[in-house]
PDB file of N, CA, C and O in Angstrom:
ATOM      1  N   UNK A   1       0.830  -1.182   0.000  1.00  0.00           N
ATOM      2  CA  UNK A   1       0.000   0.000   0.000  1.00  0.00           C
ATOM      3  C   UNK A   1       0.876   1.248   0.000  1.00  0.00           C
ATOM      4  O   UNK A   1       1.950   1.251   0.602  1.00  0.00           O
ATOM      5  N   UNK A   2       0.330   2.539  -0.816  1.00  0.00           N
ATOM      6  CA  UNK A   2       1.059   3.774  -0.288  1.00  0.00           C
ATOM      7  C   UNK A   2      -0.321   4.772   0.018  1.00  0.00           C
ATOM      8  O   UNK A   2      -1.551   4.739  -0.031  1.00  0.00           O
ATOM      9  N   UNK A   3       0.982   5.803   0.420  1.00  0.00           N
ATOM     10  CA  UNK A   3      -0.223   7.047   0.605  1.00  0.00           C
ATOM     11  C   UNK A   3       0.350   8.208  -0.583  1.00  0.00           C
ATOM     12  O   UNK A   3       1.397   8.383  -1.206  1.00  0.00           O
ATOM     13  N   UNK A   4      -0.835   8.794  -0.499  1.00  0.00           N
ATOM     14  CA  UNK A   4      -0.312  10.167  -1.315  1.00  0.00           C
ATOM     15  C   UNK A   4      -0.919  11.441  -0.854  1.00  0.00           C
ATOM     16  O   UNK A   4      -2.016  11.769  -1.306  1.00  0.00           O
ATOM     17  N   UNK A   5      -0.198  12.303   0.146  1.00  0.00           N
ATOM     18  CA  UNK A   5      -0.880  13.302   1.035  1.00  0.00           C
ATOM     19  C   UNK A   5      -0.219  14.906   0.221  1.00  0.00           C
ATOM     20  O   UNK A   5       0.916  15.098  -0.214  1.00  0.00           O
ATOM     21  N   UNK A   6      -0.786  15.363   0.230  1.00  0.00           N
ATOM     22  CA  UNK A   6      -0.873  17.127  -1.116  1.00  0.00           C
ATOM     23  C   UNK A   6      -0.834  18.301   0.758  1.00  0.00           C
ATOM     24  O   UNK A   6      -1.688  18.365   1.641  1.00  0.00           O
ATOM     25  N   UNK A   7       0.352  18.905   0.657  1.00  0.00           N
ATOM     26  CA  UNK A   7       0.379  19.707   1.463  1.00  0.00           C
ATOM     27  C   UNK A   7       0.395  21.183   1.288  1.00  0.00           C
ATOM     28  O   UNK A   7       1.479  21.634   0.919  1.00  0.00           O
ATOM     29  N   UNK A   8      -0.426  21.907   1.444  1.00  0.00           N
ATOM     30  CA  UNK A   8      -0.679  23.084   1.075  1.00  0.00           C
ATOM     31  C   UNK A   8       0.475  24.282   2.168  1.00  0.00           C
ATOM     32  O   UNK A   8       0.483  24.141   3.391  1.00  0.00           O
ATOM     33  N   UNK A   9       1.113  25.078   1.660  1.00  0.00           N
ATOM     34  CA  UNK A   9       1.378  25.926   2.688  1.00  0.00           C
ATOM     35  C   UNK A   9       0.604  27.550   2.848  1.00  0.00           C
ATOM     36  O   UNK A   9       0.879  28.233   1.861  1.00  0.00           O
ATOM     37  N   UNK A  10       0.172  27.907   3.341  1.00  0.00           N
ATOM     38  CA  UNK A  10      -0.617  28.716   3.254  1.00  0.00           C
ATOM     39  C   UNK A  10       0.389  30.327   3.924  1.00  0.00           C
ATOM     40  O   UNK A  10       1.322  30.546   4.697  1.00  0.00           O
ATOM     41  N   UNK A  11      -0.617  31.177   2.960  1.00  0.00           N
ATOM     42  CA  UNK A  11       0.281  32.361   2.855  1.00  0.00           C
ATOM     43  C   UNK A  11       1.400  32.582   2.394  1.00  0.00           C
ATOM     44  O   UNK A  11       2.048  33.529   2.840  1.00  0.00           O
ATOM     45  N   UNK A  12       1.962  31.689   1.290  1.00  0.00           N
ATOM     46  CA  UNK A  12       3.161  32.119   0.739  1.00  0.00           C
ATOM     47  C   UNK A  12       2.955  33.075  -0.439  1.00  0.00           C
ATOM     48  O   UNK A  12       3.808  33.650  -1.116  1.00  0.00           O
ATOM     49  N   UNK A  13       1.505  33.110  -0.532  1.00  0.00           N
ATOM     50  CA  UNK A  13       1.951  34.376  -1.512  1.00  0.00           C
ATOM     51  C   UNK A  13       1.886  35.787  -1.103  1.00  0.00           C
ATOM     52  O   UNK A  13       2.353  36.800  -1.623  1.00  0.00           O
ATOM     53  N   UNK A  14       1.252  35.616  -0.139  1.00  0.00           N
ATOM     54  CA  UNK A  14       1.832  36.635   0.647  1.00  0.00           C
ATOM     55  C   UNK A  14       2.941  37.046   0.902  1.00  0.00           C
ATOM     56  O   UNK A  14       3.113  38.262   0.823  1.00  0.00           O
ATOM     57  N   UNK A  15       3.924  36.288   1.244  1.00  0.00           N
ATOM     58  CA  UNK A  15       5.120  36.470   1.283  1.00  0.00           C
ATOM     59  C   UNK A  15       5.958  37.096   0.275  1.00  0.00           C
ATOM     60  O   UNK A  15       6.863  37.929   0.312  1.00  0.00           O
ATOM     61  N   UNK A  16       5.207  36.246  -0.895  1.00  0.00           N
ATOM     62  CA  UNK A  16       6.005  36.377  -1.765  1.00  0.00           C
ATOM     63  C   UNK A  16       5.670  37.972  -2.449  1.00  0.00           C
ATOM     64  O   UNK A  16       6.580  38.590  -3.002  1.00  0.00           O
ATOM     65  N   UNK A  17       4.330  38.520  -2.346  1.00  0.00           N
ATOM     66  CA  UNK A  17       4.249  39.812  -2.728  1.00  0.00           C
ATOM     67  C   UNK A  17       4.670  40.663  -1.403  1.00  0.00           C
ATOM     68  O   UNK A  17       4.940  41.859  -1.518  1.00  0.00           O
ATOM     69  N   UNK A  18       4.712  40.051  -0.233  1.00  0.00           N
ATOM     70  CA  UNK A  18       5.379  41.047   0.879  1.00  0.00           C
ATOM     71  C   UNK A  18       7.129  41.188   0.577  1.00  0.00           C
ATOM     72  O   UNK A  18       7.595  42.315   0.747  1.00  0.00           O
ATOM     73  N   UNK A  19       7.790  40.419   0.274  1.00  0.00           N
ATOM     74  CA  UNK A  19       9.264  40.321   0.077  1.00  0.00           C
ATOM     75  C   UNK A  19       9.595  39.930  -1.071  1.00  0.00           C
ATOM     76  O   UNK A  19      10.730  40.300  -1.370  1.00  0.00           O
ATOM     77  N   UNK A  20       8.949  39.188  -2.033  1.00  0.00           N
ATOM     78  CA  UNK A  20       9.324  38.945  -3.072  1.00  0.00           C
ATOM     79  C   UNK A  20       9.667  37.619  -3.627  1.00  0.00           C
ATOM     80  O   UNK A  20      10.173  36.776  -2.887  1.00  0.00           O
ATOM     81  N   UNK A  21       9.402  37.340  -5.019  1.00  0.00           N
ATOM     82  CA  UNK A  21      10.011  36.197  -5.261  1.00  0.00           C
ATOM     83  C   UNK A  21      11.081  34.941  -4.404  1.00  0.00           C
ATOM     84  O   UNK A  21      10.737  33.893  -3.858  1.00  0.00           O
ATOM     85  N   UNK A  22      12.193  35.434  -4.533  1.00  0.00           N
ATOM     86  CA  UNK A  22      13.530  34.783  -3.992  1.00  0.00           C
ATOM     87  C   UNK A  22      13.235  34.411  -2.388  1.00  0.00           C
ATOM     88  O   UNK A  22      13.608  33.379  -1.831  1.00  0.00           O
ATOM     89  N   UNK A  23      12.310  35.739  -1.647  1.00  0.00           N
ATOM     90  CA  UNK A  23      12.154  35.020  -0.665  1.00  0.00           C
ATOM     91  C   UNK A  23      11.291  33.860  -0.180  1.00  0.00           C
ATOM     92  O   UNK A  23      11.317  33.079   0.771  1.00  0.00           O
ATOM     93  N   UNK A  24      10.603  34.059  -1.124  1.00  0.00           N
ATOM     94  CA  UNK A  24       8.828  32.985  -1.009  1.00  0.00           C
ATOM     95  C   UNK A  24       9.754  31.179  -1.347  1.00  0.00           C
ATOM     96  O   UNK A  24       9.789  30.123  -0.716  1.00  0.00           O
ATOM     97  N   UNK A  25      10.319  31.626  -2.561  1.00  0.00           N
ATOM     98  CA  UNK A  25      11.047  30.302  -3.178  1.00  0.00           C
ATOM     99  C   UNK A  25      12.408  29.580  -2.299  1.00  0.00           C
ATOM    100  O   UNK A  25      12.913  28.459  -2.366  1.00  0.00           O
ATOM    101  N   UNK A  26      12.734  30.850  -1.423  1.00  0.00           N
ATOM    102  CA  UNK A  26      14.677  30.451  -0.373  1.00  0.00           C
ATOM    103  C   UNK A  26      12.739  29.552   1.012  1.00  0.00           C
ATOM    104  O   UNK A  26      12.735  28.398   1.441  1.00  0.00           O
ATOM    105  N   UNK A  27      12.061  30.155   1.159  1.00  0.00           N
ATOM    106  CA  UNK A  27      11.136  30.074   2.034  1.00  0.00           C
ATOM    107  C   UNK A  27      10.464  28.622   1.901  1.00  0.00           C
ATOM    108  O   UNK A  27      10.185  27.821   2.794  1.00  0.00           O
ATOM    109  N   UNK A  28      10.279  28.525   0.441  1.00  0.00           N
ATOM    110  CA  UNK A  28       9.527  26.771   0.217  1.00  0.00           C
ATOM    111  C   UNK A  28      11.068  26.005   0.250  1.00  0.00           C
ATOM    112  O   UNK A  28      11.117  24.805   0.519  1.00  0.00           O
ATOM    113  N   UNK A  29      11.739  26.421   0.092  1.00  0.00           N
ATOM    114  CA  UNK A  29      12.650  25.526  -0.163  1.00  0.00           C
ATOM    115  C   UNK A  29      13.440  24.814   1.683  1.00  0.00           C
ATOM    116  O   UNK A  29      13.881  23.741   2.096  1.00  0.00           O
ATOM    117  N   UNK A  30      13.295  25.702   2.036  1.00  0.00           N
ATOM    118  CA  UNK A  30      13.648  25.455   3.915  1.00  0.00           C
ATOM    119  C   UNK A  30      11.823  24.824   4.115  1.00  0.00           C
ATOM    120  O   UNK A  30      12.209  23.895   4.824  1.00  0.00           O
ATOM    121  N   UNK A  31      11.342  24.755   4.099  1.00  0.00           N
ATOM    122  CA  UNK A  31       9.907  23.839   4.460  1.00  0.00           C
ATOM    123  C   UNK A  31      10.352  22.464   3.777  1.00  0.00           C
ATOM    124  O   UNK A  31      10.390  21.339   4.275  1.00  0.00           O
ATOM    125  N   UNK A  32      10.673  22.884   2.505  1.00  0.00           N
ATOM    126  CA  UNK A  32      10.951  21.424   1.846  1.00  0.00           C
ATOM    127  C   UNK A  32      11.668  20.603   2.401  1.00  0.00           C
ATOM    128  O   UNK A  32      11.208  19.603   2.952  1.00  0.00           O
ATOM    129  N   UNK A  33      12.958  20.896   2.348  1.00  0.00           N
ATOM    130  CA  UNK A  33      14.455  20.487   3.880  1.00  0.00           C
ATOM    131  C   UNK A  33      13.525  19.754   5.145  1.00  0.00           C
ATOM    132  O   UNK A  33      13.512  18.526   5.221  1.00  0.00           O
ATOM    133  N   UNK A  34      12.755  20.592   6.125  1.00  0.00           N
ATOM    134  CA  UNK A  34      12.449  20.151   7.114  1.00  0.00           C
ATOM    135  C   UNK A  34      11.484  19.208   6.794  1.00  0.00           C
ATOM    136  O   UNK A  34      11.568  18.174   7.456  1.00  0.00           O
ATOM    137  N   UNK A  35      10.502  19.264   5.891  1.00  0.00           N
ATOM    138  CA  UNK A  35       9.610  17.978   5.998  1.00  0.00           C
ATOM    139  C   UNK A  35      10.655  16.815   5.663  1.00  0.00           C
ATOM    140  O   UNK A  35      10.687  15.849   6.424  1.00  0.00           O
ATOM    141  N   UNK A  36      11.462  16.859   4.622  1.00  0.00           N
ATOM    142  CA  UNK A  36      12.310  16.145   4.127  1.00  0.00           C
ATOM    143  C   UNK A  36      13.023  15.179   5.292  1.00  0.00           C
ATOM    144  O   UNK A  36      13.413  14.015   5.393  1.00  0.00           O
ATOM    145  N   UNK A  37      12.963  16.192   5.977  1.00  0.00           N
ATOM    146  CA  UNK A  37      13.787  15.477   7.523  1.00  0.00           C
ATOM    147  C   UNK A  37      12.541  14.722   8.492  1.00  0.00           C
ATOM    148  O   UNK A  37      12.765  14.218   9.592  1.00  0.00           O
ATOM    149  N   UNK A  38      11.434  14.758   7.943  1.00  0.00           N
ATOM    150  CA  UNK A  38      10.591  14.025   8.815  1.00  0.00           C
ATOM    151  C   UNK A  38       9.901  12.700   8.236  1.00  0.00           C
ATOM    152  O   UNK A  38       9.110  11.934   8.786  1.00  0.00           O
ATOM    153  N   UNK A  39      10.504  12.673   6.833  1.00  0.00           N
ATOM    154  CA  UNK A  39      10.222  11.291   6.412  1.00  0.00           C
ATOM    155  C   UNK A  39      11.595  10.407   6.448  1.00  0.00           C
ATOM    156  O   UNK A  39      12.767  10.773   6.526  1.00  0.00           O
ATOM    157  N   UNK A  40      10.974   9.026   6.356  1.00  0.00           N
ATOM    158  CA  UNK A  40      11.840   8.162   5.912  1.00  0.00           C
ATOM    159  C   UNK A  40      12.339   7.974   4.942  1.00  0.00           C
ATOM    160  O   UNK A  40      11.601   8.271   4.003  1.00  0.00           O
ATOM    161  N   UNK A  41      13.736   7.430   4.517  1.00  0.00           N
ATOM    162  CA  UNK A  41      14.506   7.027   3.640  1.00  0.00           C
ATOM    163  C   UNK A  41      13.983   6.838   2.156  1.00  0.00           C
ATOM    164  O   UNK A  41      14.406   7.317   1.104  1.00  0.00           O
ATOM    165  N   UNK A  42      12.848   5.922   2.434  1.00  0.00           N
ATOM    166  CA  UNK A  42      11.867   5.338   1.113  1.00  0.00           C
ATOM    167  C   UNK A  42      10.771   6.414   0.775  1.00  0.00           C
ATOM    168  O   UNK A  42      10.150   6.318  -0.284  1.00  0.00           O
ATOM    169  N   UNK A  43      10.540   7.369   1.601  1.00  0.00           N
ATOM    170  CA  UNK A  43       9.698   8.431   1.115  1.00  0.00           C
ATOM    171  C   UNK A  43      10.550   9.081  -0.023  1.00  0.00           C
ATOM    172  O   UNK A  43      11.748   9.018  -0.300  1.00  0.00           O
ATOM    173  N   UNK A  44       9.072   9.978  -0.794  1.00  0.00           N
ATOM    174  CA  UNK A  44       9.067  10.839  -1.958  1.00  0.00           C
ATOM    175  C   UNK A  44       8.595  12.150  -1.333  1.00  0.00           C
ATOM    176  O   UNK A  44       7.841  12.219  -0.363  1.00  0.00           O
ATOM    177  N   UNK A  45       9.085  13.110  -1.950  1.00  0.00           N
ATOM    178  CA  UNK A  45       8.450  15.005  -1.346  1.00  0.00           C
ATOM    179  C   UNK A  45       8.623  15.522  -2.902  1.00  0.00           C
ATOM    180  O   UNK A  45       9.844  15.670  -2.965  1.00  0.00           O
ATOM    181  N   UNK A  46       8.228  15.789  -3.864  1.00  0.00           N
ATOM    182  CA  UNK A  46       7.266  16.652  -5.210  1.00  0.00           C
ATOM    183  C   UNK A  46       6.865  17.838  -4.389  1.00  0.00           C
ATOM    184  O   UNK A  46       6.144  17.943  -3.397  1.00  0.00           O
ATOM    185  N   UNK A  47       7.803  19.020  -5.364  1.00  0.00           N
ATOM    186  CA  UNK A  47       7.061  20.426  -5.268  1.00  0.00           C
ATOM    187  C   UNK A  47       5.798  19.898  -6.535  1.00  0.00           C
ATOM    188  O   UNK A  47       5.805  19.163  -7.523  1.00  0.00           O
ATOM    189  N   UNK A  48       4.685  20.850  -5.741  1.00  0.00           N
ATOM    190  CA  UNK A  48       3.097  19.883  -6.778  1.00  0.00           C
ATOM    191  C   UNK A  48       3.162  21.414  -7.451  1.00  0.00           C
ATOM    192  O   UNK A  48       3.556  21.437  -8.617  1.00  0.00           O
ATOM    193  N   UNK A  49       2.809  22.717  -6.824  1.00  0.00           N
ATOM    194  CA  UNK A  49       2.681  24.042  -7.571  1.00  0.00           C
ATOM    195  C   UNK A  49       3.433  24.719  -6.467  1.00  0.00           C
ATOM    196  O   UNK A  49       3.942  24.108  -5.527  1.00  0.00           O
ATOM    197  N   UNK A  50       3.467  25.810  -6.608  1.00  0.00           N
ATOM    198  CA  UNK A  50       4.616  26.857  -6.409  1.00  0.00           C
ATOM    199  C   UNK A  50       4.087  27.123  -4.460  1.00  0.00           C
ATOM    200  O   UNK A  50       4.752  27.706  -3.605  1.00  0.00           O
ATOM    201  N   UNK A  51       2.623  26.412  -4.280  1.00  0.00           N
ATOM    202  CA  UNK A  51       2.687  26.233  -2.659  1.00  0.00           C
ATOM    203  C   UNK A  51       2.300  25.459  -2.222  1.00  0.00           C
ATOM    204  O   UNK A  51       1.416  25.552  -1.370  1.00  0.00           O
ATOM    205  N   UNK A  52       2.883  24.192  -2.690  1.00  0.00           N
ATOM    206  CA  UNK A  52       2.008  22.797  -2.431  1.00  0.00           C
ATOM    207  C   UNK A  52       3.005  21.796  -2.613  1.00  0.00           C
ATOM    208  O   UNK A  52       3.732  21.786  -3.606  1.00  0.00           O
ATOM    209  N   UNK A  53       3.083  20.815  -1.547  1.00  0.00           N
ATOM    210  CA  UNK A  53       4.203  19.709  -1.577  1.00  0.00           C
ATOM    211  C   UNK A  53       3.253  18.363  -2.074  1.00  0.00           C
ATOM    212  O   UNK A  53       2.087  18.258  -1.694  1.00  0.00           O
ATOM    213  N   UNK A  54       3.759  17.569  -2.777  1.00  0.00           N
ATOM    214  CA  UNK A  54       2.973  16.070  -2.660  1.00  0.00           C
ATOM    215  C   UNK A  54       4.444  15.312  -1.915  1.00  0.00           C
ATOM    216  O   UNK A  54       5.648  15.506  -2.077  1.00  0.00           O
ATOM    217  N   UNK A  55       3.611  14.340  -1.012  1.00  0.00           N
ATOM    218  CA  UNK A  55       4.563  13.252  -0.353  1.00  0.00           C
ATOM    219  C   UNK A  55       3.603  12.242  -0.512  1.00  0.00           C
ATOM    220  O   UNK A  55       2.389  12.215  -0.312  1.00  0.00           O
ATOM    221  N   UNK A  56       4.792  11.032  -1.102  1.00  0.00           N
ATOM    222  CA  UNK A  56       4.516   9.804  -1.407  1.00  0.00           C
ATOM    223  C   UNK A  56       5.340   9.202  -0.632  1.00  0.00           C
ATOM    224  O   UNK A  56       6.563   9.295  -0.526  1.00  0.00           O
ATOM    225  N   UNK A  57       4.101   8.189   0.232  1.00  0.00           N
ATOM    226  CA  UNK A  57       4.803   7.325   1.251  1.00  0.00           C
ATOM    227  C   UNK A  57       4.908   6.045   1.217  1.00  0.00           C
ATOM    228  O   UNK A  57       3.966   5.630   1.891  1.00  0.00           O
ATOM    229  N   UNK A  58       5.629   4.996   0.743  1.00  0.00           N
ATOM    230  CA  UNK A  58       5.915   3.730   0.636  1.00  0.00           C
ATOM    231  C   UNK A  58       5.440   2.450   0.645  1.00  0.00           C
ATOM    232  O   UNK A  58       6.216   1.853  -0.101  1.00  0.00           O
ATOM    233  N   UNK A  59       4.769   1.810   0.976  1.00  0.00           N
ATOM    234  CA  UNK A  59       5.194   0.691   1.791  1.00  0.00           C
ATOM    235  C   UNK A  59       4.444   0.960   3.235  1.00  0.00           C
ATOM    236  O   UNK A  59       4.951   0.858   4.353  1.00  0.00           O
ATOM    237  N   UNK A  60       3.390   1.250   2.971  1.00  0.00           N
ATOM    238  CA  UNK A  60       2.573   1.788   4.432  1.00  0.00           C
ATOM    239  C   UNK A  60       1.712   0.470   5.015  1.00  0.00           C
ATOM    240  O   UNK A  60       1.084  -0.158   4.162  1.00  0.00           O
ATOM    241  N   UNK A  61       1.641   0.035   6.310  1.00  0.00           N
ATOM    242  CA  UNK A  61       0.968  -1.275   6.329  1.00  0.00           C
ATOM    243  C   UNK A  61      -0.251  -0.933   7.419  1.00  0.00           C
ATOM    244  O   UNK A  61      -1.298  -1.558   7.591  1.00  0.00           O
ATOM    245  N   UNK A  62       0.267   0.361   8.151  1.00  0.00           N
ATOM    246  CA  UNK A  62      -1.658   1.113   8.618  1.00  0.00           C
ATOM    247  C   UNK A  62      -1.848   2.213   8.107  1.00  0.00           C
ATOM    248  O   UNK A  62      -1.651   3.275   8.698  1.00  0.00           O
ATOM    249  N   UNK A  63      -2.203   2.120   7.092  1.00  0.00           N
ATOM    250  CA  UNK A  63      -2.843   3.971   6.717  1.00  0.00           C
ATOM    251  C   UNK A  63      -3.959   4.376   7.639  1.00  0.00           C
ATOM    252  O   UNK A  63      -4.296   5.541   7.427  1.00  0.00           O
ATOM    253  N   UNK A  64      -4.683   3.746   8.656  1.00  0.00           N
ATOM    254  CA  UNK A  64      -5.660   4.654   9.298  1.00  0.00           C
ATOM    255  C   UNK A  64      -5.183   5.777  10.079  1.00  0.00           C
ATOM    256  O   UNK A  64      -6.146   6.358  10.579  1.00  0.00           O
ATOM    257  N   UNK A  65      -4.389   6.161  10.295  1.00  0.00           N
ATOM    258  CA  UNK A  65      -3.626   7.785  10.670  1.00  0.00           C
ATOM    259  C   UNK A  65      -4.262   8.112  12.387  1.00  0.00           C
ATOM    260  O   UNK A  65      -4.441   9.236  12.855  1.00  0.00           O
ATOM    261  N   UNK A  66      -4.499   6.888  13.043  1.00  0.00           N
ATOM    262  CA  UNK A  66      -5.188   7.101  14.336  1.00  0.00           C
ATOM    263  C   UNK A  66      -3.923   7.914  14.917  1.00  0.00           C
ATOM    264  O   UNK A  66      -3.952   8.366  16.062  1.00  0.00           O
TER     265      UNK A  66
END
């Protein structure tokens, strides 16, 4: 089994019209890093659109998320 969970970050375009491009994008890119660090080895992290991650998770044997 896998999962496929779509993570939205909210308010980056804000950001990005408060500071600008470079910062919105240096900004997804340190979110990206840290989720990165909260999966496992066999996980996947896809930028999906310019504020939205997809993570594809492996090899899952309880997806009920209790």
């Amino acid at each position: 089994m896998f999962v496929v969970l779509l993570v939205a970050v909210d308010r980056l375009g804000q950001t990005r019209d408060s500071f600008g491009i470079d910062a919105a994008d240096q900004l997804f890119a340190l979110l990206a890093k840290r989720v990165r660090g909260c999966l496992r080895p066999e996980d996947h992290l896809f930028p999906f659109s310019s504020s939205k991650f997809a993570i594809l998770l492996e090899d899952v044997t309880d997806p009920s998320f209790r």
